[in-house]
TIMAR-130003 format. One record per residue: residue number from 1; chain; x, y, z of N, C-alpha, C in turn. Coordinates in steps of 0.001 Angstrom, whole numbers. Atoms other than C-alpha are relative to their C-alpha. Layout:
<lumti NUM, 'A', <X, Y, Z>, <X, Y, Z>, <X, Y, Z>>
...
// end
This chain:
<lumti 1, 'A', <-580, 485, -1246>, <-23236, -16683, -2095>, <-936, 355, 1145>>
<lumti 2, 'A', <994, -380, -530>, <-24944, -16915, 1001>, <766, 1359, 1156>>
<lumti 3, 'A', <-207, -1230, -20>, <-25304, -13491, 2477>, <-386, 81, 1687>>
<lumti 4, 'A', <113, -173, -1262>, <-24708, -12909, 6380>, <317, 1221, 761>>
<lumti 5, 'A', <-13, -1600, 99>, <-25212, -9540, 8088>, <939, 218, 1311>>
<lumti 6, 'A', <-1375, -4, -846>, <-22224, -8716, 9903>, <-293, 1115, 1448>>
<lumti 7, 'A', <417, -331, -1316>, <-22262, -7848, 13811>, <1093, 596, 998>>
<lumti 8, 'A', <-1672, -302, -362>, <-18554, -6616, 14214>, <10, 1750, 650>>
<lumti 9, 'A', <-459, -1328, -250>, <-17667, -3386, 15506>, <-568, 769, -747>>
<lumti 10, 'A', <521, -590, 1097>, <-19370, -984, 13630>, <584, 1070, -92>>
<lumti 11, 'A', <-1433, -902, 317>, <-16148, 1844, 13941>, <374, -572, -809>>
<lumti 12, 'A', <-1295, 1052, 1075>, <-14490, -1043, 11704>, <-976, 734, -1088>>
<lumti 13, 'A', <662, -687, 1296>, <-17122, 469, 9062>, <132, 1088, -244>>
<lumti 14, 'A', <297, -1202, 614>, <-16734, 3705, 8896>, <1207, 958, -441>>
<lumti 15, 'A', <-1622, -627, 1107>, <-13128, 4138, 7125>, <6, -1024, -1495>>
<lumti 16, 'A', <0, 400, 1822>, <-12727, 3400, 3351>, <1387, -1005, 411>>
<lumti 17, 'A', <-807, 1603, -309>, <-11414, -665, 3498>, <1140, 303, -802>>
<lumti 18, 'A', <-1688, 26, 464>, <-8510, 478, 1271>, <1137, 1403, -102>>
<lumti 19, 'A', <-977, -1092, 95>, <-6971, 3455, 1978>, <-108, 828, 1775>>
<lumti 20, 'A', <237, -73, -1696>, <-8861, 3953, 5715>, <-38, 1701, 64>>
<lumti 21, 'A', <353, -1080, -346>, <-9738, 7296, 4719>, <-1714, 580, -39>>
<lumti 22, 'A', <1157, -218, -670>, <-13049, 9184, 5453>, <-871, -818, -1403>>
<lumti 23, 'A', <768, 813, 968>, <-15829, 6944, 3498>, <-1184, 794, -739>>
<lumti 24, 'A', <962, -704, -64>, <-19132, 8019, 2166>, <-930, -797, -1578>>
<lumti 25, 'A', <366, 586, 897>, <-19951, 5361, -867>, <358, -1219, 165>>
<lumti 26, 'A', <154, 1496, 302>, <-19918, 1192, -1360>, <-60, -285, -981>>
<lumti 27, 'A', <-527, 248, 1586>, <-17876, -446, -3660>, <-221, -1822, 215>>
<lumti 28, 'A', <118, 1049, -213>, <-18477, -3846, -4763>, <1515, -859, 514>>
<lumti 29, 'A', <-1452, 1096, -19>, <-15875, -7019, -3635>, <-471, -1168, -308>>
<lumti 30, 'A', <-701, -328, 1090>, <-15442, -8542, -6165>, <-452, 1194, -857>>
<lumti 31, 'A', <742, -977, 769>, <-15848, -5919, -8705>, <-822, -799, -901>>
<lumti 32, 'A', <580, 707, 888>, <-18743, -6582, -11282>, <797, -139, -1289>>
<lumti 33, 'A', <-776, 55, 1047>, <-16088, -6823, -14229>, <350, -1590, 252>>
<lumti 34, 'A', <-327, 1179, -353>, <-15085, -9909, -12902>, <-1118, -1356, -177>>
<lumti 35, 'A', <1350, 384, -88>, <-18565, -11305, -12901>, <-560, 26, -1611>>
<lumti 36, 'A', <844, -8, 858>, <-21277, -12336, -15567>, <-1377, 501, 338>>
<lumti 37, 'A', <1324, -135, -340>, <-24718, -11413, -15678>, <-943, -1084, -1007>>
<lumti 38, 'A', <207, -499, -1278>, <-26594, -12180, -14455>, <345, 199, 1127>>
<lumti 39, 'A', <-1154, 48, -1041>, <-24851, -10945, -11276>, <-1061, -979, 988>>
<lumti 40, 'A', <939, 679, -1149>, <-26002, -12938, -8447>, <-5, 1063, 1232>>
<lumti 41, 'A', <930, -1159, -255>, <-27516, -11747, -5715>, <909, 1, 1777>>
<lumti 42, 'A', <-1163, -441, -1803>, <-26056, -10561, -2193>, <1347, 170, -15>>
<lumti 43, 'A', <-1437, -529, 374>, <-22694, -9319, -3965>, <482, 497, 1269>>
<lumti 44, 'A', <-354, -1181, -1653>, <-20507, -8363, -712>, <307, 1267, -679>>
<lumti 45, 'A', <-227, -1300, 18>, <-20184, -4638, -280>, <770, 416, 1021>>
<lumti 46, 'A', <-680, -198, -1057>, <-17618, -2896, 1593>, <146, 1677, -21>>
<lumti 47, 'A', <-194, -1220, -310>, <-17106, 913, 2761>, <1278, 811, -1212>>
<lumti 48, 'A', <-668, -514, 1153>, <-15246, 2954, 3>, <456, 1587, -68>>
<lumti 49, 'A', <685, -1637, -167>, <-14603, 6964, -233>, <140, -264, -1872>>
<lumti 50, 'A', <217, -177, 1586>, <-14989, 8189, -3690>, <1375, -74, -1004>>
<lumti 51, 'A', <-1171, 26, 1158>, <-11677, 8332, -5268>, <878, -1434, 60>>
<lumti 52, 'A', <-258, 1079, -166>, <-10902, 4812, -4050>, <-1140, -1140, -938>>
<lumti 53, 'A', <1475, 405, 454>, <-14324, 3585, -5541>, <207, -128, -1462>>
<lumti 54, 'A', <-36, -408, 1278>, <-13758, 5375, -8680>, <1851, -642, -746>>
<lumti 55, 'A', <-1316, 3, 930>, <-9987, 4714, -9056>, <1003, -1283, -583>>
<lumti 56, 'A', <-849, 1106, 245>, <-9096, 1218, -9683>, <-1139, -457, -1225>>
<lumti 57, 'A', <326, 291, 879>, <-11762, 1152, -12438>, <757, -780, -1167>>
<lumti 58, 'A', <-1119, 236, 1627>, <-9362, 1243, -15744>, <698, -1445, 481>>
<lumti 59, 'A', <-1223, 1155, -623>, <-6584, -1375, -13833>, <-1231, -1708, 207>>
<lumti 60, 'A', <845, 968, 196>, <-10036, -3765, -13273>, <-214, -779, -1410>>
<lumti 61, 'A', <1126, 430, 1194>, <-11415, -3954, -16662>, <1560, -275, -693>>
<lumti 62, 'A', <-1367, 404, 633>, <-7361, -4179, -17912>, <7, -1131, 706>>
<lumti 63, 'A', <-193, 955, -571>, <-7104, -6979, -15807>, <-1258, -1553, -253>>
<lumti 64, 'A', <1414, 865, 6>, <-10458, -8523, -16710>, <760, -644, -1137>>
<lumti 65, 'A', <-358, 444, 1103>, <-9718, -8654, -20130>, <1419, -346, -498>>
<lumti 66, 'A', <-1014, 844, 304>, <-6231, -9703, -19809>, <-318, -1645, 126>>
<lumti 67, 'A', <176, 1750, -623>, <-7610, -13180, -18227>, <-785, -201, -1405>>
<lumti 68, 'A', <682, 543, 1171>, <-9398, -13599, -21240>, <938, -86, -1161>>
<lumti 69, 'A', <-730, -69, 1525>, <-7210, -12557, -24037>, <1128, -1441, 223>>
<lumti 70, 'A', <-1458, 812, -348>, <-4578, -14936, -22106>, <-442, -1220, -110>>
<lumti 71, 'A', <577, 1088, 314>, <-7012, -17897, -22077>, <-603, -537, -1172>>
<lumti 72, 'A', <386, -227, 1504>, <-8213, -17050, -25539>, <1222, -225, -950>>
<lumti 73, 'A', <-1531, -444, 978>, <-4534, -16660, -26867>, <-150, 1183, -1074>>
<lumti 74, 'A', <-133, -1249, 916>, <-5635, -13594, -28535>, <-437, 1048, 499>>
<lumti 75, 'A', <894, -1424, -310>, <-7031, -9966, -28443>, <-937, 293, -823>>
<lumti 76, 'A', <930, -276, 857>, <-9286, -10433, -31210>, <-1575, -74, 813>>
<lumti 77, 'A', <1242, -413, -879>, <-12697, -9399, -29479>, <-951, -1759, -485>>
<lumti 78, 'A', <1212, 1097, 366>, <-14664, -12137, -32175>, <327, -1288, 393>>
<lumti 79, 'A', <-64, 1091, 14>, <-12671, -14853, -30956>, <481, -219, 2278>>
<lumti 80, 'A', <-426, -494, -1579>, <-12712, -13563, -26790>, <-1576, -1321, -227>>
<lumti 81, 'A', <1449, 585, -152>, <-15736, -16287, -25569>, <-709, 716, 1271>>
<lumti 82, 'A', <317, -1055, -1480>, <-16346, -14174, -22056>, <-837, 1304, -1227>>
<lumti 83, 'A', <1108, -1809, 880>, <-19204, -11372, -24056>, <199, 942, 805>>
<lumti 84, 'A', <-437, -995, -675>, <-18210, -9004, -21066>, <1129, 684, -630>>
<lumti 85, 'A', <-928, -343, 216>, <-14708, -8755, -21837>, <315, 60, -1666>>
<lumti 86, 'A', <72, -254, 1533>, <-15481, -9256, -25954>, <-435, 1208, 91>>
<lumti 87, 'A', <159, -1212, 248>, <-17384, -5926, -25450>, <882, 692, 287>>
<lumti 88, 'A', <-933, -784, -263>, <-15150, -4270, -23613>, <1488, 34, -1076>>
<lumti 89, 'A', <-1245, -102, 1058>, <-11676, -4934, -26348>, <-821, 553, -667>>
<lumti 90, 'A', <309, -1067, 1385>, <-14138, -3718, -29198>, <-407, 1356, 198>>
<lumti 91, 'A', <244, -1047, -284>, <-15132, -823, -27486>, <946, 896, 438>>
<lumti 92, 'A', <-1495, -758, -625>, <-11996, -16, -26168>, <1463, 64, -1199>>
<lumti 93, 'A', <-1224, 549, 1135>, <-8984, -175, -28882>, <1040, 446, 598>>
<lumti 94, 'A', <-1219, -182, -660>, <-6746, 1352, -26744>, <579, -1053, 771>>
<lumti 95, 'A', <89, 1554, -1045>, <-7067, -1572, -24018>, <108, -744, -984>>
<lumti 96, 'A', <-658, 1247, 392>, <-6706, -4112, -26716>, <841, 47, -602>>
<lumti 97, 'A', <-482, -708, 416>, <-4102, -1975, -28440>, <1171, -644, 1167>>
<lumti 98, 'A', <-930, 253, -1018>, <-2299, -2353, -25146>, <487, -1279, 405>>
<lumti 99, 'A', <-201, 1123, -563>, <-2640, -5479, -24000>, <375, -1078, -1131>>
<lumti 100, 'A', <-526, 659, 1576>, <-1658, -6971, -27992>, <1204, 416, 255>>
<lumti 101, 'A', <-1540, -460, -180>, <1821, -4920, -27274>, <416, -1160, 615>>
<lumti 102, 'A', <-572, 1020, -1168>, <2339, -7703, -24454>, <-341, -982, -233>>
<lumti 103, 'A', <25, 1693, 1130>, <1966, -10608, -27117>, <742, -128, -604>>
<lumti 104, 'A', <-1609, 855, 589>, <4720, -12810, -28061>, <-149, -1090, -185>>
<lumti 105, 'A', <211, 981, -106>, <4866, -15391, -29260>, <1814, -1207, 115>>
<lumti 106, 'A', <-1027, 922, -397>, <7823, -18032, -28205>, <17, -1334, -40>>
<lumti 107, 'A', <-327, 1015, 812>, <8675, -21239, -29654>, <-1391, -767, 32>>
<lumti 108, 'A', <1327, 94, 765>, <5256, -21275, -31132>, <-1485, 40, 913>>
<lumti 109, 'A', <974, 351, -1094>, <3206, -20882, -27937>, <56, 1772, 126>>
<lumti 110, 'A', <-302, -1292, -336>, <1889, -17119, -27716>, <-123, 454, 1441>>
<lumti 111, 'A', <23, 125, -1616>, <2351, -15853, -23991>, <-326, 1625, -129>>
<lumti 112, 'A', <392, -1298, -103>, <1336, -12415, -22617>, <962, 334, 1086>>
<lumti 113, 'A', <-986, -831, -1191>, <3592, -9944, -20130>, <-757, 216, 457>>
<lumti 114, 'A', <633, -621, -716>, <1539, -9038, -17947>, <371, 1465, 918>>
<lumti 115, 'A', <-278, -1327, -741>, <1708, -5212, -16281>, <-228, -471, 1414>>
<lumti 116, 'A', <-246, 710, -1850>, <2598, -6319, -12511>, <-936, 1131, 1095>>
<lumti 117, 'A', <542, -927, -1061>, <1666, -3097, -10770>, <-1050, 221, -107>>
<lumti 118, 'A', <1542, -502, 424>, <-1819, -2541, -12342>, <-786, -1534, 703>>
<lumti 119, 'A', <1058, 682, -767>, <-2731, -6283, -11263>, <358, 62, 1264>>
<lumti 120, 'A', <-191, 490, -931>, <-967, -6431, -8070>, <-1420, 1022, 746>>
<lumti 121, 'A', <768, -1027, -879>, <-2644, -3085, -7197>, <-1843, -66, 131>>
<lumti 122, 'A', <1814, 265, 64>, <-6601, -4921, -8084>, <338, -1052, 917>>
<lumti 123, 'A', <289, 906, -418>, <-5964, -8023, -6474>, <307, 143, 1528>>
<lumti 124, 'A', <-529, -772, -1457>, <-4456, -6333, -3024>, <-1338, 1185, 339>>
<lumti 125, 'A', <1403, -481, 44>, <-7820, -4255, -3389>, <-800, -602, 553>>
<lumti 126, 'A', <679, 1289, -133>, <-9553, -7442, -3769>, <-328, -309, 1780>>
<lumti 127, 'A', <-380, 701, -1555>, <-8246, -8831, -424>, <-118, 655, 901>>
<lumti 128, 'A', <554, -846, -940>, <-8529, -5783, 1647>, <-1592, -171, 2>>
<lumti 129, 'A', <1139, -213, 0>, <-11997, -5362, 556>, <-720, -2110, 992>>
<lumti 130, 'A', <257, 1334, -689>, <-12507, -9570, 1680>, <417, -215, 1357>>
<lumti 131, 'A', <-655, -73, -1398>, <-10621, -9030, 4897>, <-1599, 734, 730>>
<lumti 132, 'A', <1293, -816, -739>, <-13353, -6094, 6048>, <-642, -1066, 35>>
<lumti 133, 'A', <1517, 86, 58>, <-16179, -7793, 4446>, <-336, -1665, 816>>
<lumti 134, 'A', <57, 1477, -496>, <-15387, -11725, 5937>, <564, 276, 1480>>
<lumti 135, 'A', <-463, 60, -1057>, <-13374, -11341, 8895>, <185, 1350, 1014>>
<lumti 136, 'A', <505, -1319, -622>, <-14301, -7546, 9592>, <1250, 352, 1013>>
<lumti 137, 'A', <-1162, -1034, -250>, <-10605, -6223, 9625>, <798, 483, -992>>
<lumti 138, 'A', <-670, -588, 861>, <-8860, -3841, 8623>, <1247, -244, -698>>
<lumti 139, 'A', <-1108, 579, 297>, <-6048, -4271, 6176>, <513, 1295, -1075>>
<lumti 140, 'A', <-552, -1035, 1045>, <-5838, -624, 4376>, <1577, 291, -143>>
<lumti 141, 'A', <-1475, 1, -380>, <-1927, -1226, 4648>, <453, -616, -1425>>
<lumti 142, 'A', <-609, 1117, 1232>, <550, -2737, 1732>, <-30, -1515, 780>>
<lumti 143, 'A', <-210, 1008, -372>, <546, -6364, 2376>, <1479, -663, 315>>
<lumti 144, 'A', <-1267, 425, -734>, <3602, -8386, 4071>, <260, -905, -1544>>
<lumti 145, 'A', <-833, 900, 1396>, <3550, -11223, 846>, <-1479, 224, -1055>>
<lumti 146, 'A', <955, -52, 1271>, <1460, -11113, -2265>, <535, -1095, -1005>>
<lumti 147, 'A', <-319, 719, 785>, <1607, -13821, -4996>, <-1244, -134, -800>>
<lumti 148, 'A', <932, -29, 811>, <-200, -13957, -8245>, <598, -851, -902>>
<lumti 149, 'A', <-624, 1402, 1357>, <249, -17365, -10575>, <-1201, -575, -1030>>
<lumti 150, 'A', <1501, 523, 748>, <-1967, -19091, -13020>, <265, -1580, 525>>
<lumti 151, 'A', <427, 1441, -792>, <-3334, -22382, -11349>, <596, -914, -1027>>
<lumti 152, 'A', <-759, 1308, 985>, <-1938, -24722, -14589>, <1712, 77, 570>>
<lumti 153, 'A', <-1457, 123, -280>, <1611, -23525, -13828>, <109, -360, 1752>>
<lumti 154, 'A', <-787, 419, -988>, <1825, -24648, -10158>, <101, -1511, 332>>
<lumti 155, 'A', <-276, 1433, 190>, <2815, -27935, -9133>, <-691, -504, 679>>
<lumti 156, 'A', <843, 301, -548>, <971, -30452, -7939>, <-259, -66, 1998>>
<lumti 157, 'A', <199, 66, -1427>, <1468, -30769, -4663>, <77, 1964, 396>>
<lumti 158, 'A', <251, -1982, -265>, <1593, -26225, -4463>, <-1065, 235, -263>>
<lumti 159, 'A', <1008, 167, 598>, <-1671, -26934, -6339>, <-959, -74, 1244>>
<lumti 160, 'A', <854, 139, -930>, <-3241, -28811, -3253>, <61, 837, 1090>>
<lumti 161, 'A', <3, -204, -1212>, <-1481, -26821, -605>, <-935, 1150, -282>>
<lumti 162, 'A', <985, -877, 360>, <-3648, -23873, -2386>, <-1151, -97, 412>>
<lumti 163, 'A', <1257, 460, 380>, <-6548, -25428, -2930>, <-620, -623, 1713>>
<lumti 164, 'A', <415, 310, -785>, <-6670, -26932, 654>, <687, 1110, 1447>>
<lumti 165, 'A', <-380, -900, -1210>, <-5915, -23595, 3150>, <-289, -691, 1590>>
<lumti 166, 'A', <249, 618, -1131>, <-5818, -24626, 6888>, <-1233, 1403, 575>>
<lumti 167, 'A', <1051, -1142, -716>, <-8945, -22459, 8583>, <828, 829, 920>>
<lumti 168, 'A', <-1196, -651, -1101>, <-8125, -19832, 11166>, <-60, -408, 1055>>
<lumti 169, 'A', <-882, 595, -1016>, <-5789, -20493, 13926>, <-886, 778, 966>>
<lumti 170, 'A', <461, -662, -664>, <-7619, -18411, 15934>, <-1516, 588, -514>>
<lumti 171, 'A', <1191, -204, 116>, <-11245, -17236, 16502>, <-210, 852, -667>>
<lumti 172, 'A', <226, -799, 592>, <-12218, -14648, 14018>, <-792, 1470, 1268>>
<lumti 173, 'A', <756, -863, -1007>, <-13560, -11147, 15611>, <-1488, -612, 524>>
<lumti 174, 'A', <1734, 326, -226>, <-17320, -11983, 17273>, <-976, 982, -691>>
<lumti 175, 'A', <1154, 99, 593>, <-20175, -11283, 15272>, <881, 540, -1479>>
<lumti 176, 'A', <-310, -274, 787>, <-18102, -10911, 12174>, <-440, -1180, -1217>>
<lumti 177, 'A', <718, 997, 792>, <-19017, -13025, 8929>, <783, -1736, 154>>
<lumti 178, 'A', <-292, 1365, -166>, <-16500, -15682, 9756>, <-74, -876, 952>>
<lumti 179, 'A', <496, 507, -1368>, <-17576, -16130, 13091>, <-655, -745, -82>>
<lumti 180, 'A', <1220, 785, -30>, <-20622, -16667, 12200>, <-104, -1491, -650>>
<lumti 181, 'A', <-467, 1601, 575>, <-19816, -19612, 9587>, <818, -1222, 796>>
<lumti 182, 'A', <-473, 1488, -441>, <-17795, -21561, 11798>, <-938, -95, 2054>>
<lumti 183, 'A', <1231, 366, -697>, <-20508, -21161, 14750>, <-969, -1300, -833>>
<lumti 184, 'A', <851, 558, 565>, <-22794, -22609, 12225>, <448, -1393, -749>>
<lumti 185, 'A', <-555, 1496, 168>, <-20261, -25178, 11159>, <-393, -846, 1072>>
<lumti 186, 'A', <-560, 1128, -1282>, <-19537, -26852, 14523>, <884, -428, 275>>
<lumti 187, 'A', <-1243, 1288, -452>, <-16770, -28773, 16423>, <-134, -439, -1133>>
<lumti 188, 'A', <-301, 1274, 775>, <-15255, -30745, 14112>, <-562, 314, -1041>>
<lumti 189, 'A', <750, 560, 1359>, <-17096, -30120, 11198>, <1183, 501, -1621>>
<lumti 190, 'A', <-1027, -657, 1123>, <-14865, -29581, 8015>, <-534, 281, -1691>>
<lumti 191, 'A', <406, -615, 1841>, <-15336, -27772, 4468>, <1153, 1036, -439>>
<lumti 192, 'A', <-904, -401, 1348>, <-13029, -26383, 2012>, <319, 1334, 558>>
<lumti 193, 'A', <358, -1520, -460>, <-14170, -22431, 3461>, <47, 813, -1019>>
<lumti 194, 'A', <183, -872, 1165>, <-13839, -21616, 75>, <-1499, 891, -293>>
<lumti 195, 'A', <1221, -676, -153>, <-16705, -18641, -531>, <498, 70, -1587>>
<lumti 196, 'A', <574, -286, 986>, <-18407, -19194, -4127>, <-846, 1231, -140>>
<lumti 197, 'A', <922, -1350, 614>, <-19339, -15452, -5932>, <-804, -761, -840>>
<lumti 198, 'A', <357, 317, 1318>, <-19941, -17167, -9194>, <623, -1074, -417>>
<lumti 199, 'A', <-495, 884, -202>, <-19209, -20450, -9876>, <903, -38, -1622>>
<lumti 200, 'A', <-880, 53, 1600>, <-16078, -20720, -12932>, <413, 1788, 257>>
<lumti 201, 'A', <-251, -1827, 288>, <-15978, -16707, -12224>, <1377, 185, 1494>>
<lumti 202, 'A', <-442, -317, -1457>, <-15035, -16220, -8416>, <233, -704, 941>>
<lumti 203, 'A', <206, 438, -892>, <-14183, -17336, -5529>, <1372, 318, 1030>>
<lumti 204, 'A', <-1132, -192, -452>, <-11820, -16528, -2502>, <-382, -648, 1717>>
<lumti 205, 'A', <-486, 607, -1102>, <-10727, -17785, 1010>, <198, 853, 941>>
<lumti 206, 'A', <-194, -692, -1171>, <-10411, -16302, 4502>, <249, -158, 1078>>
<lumti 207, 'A', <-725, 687, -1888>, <-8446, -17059, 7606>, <783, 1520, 624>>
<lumti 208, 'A', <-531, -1053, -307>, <-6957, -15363, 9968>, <786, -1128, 1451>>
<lumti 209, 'A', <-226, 992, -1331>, <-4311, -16878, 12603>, <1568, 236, 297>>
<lumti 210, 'A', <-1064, -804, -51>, <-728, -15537, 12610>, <319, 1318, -990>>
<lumti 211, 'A', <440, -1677, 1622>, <-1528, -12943, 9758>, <-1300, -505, -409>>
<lumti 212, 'A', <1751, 153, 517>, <-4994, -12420, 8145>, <544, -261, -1476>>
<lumti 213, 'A', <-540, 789, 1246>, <-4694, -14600, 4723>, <-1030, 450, -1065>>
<lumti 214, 'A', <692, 288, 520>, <-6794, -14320, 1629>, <325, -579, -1239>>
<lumti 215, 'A', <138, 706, 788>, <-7207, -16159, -1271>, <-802, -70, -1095>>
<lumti 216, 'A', <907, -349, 942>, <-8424, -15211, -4348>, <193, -1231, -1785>>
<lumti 217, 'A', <115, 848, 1554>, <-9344, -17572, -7679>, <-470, 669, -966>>
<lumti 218, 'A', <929, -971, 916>, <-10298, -15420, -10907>, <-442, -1417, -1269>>
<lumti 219, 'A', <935, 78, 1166>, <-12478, -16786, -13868>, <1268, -1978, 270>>
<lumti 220, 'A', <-695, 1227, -223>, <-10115, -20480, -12411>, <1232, -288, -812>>
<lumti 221, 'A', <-748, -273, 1370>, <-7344, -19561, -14280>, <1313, 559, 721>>
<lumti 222, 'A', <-1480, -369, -434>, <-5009, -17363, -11878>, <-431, -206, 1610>>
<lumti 223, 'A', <217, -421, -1655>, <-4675, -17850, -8056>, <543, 961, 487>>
<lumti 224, 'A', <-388, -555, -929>, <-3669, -15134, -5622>, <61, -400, 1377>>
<lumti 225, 'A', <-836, 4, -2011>, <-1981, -14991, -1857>, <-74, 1251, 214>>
<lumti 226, 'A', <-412, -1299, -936>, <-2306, -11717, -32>, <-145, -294, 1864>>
<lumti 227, 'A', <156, -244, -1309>, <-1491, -11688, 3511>, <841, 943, 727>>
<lumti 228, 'A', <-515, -760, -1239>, <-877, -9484, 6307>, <376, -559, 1495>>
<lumti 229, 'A', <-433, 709, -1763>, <999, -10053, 10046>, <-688, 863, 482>>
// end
C-alpha cells in the first residue's frame, strides 16, 4: 500500500494505540499472521507498549487459522491451502485440537463456532490500531458497535452498503494520512477509499464524521464494523 508519512500531532504518538498506556515498541496493523510472504512493503506501524504488542499474539494466529479451517471445511493442516496457517495447525495441535472442538457438522454442511471474545478482542485491536495509523486518533476505548459477519452470508443490498462506505463527513485531523489522500484526491473526485495491504489478504476502510468508522475485510471472507462516537 502506498505509504504516507503522517504530520498529525505528534502527542497523538506517544501512548500505546490500544490501551493509551506509556509506549516504547511498534506493533504491526495488520498483524503479519494475516498476511503472506512475501509481506509487502510499507506495512503500517502504530505505537504499542510491550504487553499490548506481545498480548494479542495467541487470539491472532487462533483467529488466522480459524479463517482458513472455516474456508477449508476442515482442520486437517494437508488439506489447509493458506501454507502460513497449514504450518501453524501442524505445529500447534493444541490450536487445531481447539478449533476441531468447534466443528459440527449440520444437515451435512460442517460449520464452525467461533470463540466471540478472542476475535472480537483482534479485530477491535485491528481498528484502533487503523484509526491512529489513518486518521491519527485515538480510539484506546471499547467501541460504541462492533460487527463481525462473513461477506457470503450478508444480503445483497447489506453487501453493497458495505462494500460502498460514504467518506468522511468531516475533514479528517490536518496532516494526518487521510488528509492527505483526499487533498490528493480533489473536489469531486471519487474512489472506493478502500486501503489494499495485500490483495485477497487485507484490506480496511476509514472515515470519520459522526463517529470514527473502520472497516476491516480478512483473507475476503469475513467483514468487520468497529466504530466509535
Amino acid at each position: 500500500m502506498d505509504q504516507l508519512s503522517n504530520y498529525g500531532d505528534k502527542r497523538t504518538l506517544a501512548y500505546c494505540a490500544f490501551c493509551s498506556g506509556e509506549t516504547g515498541t511498534r506493533d504491526h496493523c495488520p498483524s503479519r499472521v494475516f498476511l503472506d510472504e512475501p509481506y509487502p512493503k510499507n506495512l503500517p506501524v502504530v505505537p504499542a507498549c510491550s504487553k499490548c504488542n506481545a498480548g494479542f499474539s495467541l487470539d491472532e494466529e487462533y483467529f488466522a487459522c480459524f479463517i482458513s479451517c472455516v474456508i477449508a471445511g476442515t482442520t486437517n493442516p494437508d488439506e489447509i491451502p493458506r501454507e502460513k496457517t497449514k504450518r501453524l495447525l501442524a505445529e500447534k495441535p493444541l490450536l487445531r485440537a481447539r478449533i476441531d472442538k468447534a466443528r459440527a457438522v449440520s444437515n451435512g454442511r460442517t460449520v464452525f463456532q467461533p470463540e466471540h471474545d478472542r476475535i472480537s478482542g483482534v479485530v477491535i485491536k485491528l481498528a484502533q490500531g487503523h484509526a491512529l495509523f489513518e486518521l491519527h486518533e485515538s480510539c484506546a476505548r471499547r467501541p460504541d458497535n462492533f460487527a463481525c459477519v462473513p461477506l457470503e452470508l450478508m444480503g445483497e443490498q447489506e453487501r453493497f452498503e458495505f462494500e460502498n462506505p460514504q467518506g468522511s463527513e468531516v475533514w479528517p485531523e490536518v496532516g494526518s494520512r487521510a488528509m492527505q489522500r483526499l487533498v490528493e484526491l480533489g473536489p469531486g473526485t471519487q474512489r472506493s477509499g478502500w486501503l489494499e495491504v495485500q490483495p485477497d489478504r487485507y484490506r480496511y476502510h476509514a472515515s470519520i464524521g459522526s463517529g470514527i468508522e473502520i472497516r476491516i475485510v480478512i483473507h475476503e471472507y469475513i467483514g468487520c464494523l468497529v466504530w466509535w462516537k
